[in-house]
MIDRENBA-328309 format. One record per residue: residue in one letter; residue number from 1; x, z, y of N, C-alpha, C, O in turn. Coordinates in steps of 0.02 Angstrom, whole numbers, plus 32768, in hexadecimal, padded with zeros to 4 digits. Layout:
N
<rec "A",NUM,<X,Z,Y>,<X,Z,Y>,<X,Z,Y>,<X,Z,Y>>
...
***
This chain:
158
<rec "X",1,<8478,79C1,7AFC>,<846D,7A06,7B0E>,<845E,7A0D,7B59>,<8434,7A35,7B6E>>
<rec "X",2,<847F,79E6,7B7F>,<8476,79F8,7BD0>,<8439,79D7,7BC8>,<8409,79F1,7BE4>>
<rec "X",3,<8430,79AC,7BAD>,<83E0,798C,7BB6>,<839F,79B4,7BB0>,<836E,79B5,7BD5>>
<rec "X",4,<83A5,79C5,7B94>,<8386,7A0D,7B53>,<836D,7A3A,7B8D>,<8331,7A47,7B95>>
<rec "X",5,<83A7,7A54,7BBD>,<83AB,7A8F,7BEF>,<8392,7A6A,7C34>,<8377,7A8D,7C5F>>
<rec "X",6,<839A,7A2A,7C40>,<83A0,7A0E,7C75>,<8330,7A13,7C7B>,<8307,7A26,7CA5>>
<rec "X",7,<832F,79F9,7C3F>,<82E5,79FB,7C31>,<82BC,7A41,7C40>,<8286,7A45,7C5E>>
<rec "X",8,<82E3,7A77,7C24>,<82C5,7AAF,7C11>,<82BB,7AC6,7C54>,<8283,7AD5,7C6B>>
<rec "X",9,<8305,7AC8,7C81>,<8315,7ADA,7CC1>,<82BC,7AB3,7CFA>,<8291,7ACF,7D1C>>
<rec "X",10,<82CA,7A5F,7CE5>,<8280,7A52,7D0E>,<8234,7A85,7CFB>,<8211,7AAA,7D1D>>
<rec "X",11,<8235,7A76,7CC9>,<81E8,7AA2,7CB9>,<81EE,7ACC,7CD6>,<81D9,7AC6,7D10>>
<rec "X",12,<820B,7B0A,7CC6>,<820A,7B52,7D00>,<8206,7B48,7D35>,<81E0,7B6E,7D52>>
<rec "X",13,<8229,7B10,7D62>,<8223,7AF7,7DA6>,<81CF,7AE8,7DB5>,<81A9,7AF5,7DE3>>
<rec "X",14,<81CB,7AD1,7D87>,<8195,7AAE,7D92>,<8149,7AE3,7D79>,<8112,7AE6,7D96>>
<rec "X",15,<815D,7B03,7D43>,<811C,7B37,7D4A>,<8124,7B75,7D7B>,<80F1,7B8F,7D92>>
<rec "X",16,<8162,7B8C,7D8E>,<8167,7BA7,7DDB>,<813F,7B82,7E02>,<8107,7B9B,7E06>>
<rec "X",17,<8145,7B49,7E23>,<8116,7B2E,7E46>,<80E6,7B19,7E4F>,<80D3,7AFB,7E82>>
<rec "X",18,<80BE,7B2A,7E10>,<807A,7B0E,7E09>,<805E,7B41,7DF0>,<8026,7B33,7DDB>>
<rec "X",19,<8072,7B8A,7DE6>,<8057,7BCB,7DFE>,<8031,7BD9,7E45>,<8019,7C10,7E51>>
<rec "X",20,<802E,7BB2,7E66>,<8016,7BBD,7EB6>,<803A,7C0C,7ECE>,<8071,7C28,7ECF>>
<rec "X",21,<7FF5,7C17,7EE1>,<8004,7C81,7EEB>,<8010,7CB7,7EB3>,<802C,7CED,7EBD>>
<rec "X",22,<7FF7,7C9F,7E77>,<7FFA,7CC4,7E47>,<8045,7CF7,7E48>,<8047,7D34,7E3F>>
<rec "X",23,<8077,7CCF,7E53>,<80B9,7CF9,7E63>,<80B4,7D3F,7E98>,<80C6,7D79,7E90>>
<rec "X",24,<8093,7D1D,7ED3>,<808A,7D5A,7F0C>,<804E,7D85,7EE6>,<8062,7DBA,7ECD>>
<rec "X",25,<8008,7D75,7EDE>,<7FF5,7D9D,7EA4>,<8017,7DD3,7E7A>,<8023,7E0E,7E88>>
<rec "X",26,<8020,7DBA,7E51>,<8059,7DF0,7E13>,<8092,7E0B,7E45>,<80AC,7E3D,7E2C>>
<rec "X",27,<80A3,7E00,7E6C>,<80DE,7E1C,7E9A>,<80BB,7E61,7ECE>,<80D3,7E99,7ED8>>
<rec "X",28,<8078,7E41,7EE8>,<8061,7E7E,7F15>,<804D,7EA8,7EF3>,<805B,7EE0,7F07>>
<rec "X",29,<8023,7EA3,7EB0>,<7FF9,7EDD,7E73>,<803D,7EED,7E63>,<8040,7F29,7E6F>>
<rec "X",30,<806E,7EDD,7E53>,<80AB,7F0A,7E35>,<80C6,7F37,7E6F>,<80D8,7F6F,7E5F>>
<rec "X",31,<80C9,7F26,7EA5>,<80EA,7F56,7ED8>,<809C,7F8E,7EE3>,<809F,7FCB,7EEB>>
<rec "X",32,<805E,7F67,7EE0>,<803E,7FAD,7F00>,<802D,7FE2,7EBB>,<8019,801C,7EB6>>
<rec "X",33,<803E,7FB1,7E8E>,<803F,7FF7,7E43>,<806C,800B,7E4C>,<806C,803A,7E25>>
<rec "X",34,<8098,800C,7E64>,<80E2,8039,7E74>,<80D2,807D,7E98>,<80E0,80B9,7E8F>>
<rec "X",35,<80AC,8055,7EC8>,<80A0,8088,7F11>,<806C,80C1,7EE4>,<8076,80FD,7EDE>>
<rec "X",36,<802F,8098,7EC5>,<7FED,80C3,7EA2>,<801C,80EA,7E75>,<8012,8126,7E71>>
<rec "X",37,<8055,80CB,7E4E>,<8060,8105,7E1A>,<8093,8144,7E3E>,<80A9,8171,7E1C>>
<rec "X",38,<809F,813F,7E7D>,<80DE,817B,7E91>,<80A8,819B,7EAE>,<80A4,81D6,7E9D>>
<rec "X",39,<8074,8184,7EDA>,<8028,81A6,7EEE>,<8004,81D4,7EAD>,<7FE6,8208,7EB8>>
<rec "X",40,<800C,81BA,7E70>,<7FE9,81E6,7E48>,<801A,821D,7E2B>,<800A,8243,7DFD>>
<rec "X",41,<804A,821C,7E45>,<807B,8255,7E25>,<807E,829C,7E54>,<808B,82D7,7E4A>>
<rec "X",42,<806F,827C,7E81>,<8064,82AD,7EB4>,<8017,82F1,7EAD>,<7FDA,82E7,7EA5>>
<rec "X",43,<803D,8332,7EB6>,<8026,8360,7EA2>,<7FEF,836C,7EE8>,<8003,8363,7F21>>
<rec "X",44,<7FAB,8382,7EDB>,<7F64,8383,7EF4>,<7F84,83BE,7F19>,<7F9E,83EB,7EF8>>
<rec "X",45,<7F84,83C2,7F5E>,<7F9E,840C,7F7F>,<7F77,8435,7F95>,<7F45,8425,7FB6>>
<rec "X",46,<7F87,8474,7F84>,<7F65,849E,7F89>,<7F6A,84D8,7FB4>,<7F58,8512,7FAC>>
<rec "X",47,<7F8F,84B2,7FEF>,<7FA5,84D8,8033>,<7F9A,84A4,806A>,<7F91,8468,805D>>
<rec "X",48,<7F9B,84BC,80A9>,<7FB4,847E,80E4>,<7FFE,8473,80C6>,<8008,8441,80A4>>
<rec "X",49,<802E,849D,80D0>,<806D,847C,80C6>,<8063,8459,8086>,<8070,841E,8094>>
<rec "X",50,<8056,845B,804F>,<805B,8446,801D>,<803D,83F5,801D>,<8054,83C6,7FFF>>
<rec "X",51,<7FFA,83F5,804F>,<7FD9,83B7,8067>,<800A,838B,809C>,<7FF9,8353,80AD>>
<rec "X",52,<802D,839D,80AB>,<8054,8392,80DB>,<809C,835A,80C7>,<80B3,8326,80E1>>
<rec "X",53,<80AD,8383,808D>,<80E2,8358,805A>,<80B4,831E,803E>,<80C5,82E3,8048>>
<rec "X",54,<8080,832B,8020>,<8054,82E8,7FF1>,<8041,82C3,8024>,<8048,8288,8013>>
<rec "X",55,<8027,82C8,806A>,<801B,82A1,80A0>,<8067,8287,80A8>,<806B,824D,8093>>
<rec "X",56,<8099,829C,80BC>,<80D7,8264,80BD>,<80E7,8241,8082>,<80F4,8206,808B>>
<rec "X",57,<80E9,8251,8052>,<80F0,8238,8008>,<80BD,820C,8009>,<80D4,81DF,7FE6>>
<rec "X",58,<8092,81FF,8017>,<8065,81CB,8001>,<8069,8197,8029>,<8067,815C,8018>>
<rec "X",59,<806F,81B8,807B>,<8095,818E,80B5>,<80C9,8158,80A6>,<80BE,811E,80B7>>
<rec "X",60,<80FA,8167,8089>,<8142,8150,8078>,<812A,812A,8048>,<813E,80F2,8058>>
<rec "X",61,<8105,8125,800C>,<80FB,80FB,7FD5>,<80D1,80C0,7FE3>,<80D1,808A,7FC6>>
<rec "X",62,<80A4,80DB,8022>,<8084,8097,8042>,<80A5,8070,807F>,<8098,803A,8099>>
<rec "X",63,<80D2,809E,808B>,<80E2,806D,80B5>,<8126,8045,80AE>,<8143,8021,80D7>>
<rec "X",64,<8138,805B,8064>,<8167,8034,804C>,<814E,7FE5,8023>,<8172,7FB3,8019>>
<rec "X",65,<8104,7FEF,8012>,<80EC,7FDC,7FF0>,<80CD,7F97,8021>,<80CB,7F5B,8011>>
<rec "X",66,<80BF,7FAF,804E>,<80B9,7F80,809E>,<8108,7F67,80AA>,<810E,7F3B,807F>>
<rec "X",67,<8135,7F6A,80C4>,<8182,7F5A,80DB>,<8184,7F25,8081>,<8175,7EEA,808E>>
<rec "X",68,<818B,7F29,8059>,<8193,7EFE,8021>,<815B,7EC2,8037>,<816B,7E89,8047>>
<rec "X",69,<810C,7EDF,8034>,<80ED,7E92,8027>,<80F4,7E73,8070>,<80E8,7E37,8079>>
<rec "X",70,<8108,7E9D,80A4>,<811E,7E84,80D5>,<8151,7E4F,80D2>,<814D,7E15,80E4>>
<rec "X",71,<8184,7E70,80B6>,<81A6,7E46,80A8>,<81AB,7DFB,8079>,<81CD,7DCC,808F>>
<rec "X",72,<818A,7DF7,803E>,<8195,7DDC,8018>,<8156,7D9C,8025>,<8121,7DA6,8041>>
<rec "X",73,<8168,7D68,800E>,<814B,7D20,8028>,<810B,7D0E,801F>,<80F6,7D02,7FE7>>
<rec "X",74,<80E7,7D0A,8054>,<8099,7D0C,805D>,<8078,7CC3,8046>,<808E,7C91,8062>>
<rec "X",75,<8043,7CBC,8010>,<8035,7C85,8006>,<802B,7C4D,8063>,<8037,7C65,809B>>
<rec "X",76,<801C,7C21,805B>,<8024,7BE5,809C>,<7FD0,7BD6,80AB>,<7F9F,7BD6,8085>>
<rec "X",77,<7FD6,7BCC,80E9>,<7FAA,7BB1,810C>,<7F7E,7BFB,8119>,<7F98,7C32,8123>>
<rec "X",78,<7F2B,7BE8,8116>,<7EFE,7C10,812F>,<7F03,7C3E,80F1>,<7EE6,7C74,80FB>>
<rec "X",79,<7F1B,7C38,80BC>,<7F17,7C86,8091>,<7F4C,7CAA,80A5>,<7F3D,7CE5,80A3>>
<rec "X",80,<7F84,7CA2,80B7>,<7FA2,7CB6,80D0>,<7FA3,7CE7,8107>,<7FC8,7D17,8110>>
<rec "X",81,<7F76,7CD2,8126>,<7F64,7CD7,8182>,<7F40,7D0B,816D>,<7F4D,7D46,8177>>
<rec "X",82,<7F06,7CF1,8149>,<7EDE,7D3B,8141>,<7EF4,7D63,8111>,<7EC3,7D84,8100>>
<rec "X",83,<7F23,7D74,80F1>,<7F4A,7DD0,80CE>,<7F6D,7DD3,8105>,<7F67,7E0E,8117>>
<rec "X",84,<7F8F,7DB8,812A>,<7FAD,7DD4,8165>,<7F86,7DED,8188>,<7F8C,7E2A,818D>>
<rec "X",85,<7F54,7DD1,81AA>,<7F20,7DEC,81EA>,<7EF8,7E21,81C2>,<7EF0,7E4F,81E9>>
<rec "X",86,<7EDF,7E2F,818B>,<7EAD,7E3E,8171>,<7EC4,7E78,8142>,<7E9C,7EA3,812F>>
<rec "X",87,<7F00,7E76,8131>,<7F1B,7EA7,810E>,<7F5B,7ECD,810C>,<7F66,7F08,80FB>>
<rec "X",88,<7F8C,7E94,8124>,<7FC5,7ECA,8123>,<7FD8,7ECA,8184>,<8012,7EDD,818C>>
<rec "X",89,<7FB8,7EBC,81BF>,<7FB8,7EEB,81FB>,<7F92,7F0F,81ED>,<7FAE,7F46,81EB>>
<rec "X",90,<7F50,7F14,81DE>,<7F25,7F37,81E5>,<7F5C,7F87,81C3>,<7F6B,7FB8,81E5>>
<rec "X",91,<7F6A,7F7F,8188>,<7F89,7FC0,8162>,<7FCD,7FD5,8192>,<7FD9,800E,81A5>>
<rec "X",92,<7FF7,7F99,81A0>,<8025,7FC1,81E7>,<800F,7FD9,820A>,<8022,8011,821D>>
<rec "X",93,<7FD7,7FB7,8223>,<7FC4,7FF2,826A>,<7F9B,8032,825D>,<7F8F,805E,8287>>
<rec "X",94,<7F84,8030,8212>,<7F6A,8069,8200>,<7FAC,8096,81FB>,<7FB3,80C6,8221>>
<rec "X",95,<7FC5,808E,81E1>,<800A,80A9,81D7>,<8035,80CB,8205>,<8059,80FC,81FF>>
<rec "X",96,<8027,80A6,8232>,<805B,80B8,8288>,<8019,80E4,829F>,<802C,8112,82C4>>
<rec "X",97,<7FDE,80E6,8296>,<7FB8,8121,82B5>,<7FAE,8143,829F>,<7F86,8169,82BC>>
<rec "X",98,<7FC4,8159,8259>,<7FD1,819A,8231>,<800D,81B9,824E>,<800B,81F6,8245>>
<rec "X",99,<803B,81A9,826A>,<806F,81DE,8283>,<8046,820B,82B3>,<805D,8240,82C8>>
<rec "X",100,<8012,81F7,82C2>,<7FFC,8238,82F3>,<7FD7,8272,82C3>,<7FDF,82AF,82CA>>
<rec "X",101,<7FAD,8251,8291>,<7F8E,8278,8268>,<7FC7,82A0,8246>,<7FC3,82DC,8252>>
<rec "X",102,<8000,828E,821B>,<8029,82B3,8202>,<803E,82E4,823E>,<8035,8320,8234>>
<rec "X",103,<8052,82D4,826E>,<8061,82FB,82AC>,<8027,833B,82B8>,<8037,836F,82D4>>
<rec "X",104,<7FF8,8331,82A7>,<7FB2,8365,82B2>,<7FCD,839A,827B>,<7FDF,83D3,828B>>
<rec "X",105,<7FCE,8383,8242>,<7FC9,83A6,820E>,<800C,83BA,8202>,<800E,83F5,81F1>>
<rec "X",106,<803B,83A4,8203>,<8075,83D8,8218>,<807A,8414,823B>,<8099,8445,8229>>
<rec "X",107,<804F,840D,827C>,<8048,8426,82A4>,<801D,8477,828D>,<8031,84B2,828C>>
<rec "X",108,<7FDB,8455,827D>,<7FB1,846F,8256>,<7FCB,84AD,821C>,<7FC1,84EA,821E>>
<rec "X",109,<7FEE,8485,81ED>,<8022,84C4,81BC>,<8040,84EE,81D4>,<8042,8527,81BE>>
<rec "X",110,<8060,84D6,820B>,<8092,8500,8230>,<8068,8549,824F>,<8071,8586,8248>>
<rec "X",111,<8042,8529,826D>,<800D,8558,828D>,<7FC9,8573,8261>,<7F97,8587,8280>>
<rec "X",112,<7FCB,8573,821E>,<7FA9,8592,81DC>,<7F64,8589,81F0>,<7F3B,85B2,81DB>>
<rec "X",113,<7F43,853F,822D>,<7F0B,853E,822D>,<7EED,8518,8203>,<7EF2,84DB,8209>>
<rec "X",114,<7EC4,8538,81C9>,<7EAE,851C,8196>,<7E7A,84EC,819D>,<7E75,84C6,816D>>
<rec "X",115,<7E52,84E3,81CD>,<7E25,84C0,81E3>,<7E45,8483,820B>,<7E1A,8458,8204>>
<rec "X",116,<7E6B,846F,8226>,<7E93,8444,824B>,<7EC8,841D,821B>,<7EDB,83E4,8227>>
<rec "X",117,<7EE0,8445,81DF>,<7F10,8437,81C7>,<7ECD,8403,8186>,<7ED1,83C7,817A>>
<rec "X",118,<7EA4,8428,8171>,<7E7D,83F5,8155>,<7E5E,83B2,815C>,<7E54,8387,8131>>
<rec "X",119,<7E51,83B2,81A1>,<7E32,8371,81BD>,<7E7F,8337,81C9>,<7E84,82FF,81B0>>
<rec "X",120,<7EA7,8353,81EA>,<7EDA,833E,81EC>,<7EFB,8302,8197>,<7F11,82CB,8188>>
<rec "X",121,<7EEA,8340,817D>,<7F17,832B,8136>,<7ED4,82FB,811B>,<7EE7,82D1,80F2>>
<rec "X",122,<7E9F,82FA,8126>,<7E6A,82C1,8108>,<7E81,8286,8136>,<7E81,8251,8117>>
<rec "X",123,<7E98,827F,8183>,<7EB1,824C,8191>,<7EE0,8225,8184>,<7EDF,81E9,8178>>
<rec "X",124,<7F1F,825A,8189>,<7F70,8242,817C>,<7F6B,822C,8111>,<7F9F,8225,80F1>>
<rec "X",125,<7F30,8226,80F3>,<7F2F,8223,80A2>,<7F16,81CF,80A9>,<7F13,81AA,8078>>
<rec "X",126,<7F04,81B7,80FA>,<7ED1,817C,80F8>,<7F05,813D,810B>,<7EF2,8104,811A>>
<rec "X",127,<7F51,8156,8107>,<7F7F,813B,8120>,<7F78,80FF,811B>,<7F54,80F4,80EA>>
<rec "X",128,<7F8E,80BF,813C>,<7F92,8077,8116>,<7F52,8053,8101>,<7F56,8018,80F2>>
<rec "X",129,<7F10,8076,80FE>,<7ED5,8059,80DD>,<7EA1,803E,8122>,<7E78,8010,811A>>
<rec "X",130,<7EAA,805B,8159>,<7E8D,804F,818C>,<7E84,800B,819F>,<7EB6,7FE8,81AC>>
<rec "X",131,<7E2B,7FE7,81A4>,<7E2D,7FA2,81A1>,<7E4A,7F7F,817D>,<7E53,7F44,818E>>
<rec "X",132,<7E62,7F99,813F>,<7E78,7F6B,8122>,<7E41,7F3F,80F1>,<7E11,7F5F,80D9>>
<rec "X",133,<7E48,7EF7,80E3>,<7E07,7EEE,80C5>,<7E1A,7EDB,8091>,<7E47,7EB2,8085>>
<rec "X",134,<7DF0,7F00,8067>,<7DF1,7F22,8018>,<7DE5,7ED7,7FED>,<7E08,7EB5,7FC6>>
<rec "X",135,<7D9C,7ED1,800C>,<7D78,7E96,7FF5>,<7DA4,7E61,7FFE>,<7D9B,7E3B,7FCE>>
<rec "X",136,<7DD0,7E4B,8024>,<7DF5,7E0E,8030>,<7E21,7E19,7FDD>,<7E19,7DF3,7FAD>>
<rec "X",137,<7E56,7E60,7FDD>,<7E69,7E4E,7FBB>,<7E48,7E47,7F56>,<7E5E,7E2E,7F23>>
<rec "X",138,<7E33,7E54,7F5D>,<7DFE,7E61,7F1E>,<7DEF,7E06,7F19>,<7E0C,7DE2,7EEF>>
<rec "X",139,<7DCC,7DF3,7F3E>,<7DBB,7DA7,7F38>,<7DFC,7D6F,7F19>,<7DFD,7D3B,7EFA>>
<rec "X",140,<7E36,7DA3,7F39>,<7E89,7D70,7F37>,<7E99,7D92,7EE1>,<7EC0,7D73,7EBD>>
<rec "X",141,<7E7D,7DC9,7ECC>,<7E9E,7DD7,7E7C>,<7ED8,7E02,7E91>,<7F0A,7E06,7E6E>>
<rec "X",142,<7ED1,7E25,7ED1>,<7F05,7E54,7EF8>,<7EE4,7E89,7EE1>,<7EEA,7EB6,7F0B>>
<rec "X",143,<7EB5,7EA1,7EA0>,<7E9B,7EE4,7E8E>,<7EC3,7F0D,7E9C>,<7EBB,7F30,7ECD>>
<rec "X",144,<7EEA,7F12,7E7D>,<7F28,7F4E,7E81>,<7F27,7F69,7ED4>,<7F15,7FA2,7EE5>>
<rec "X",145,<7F37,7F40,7EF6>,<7F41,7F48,7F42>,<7F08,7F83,7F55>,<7F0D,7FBD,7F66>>
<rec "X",146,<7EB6,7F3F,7F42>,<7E9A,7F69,7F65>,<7E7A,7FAD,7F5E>,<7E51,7FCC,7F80>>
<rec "X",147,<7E9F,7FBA,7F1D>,<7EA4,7FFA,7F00>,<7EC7,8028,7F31>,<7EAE,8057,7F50>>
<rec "X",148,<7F09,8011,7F32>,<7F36,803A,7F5A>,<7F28,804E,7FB2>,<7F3F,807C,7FD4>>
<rec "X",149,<7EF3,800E,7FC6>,<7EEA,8011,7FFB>,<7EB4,8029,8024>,<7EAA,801C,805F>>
<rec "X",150,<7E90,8052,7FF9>,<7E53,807A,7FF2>,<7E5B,80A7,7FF9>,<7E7D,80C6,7FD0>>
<rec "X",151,<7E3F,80CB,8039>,<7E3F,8116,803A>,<7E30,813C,8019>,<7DF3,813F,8013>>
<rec "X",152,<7E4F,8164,7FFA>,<7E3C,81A1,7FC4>,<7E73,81D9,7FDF>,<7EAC,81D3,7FF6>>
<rec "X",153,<7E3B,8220,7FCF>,<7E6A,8263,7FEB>,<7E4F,828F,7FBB>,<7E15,8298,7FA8>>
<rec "X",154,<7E90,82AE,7FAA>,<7E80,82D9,7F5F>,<7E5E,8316,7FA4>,<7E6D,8311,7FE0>>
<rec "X",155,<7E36,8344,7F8B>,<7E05,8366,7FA2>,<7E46,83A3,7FC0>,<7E76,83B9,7FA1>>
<rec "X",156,<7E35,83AF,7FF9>,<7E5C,83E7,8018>,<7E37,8424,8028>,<7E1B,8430,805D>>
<rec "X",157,<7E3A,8455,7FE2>,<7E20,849A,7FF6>,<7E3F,84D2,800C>,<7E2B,8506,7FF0>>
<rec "X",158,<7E6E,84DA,803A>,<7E85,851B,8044>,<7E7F,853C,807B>,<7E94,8575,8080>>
***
């Protein structure tokens, strides 16, 4: 019986490891369908303030969605190198220069300028996608990603 398990125990070892990336794969498409599915729950606003909540809400789901693949273990060598350089700074620093845009459009609501609060809210919606390259991940089977990492802004009419 331990033999049995001792065996069983290698194979899994061993098809773990001869998965290459496929693990980080299925690991990044599962976290950014996380992020895409709390993004699609979110209600199309139909105010500045109302744009204002879905601009942080969408904020928070990407950039949780960034802090995870941040976190979690980057295939080795030059593929490696490039989703780091190429995709997940590029989406931090998109990310860290949306606090000014959310800052506009806060601002914007507050002050019921509908024209300011619109342009604003088409920026602070572009959170995380800035330079990020789409095409890199698409080539890696990171679809999901570069779904998530694509600017899209539900249409702001008010």
């Amino acid at each position: 019986m331990r033999r049995v398990l001792a065996i069983g125990l290698l194979a899994i070892t061993i098809a773990g490891c001869s998965s290459g990336g496929s693990g980080y794969v299925s690991r990044s498409n599962h976290t950014c369908a996380e992020a895409r599915k709390t993004i699609s729950k979110l209600k199309a606003p139909t105010d500045a303030k109302a744009g204002l909540a879905y601009a942080l809400d969408r904020y928070v789901a990407v950039e949780q969605a960034v802090s995870t693949l941040t976190d979690s273990s980057l295939p080795g060598g030059s593929a490696g190198r490039d989703l780091r350089d190429r995709w997940l700074r590029p989406a931090r620093a998109s990310l860290d220069a949306a606090d000014a845009d959310l800052n506009k459009l806060r601002d914007a609501a507050r002050s019921g300028d509908r024209s300011a609060a619109s342009s604003a809210f088409t920026a602070a919606s572009a959170a995380g996608t800035g330079d990020v390259d789409t095409g890199l991940l698409r080539s890696r089977s990171l679809t999901t990603c570069a779904e998530l990492f694509t600017a899209s802004t539900p249409a702001a009419d008010w």
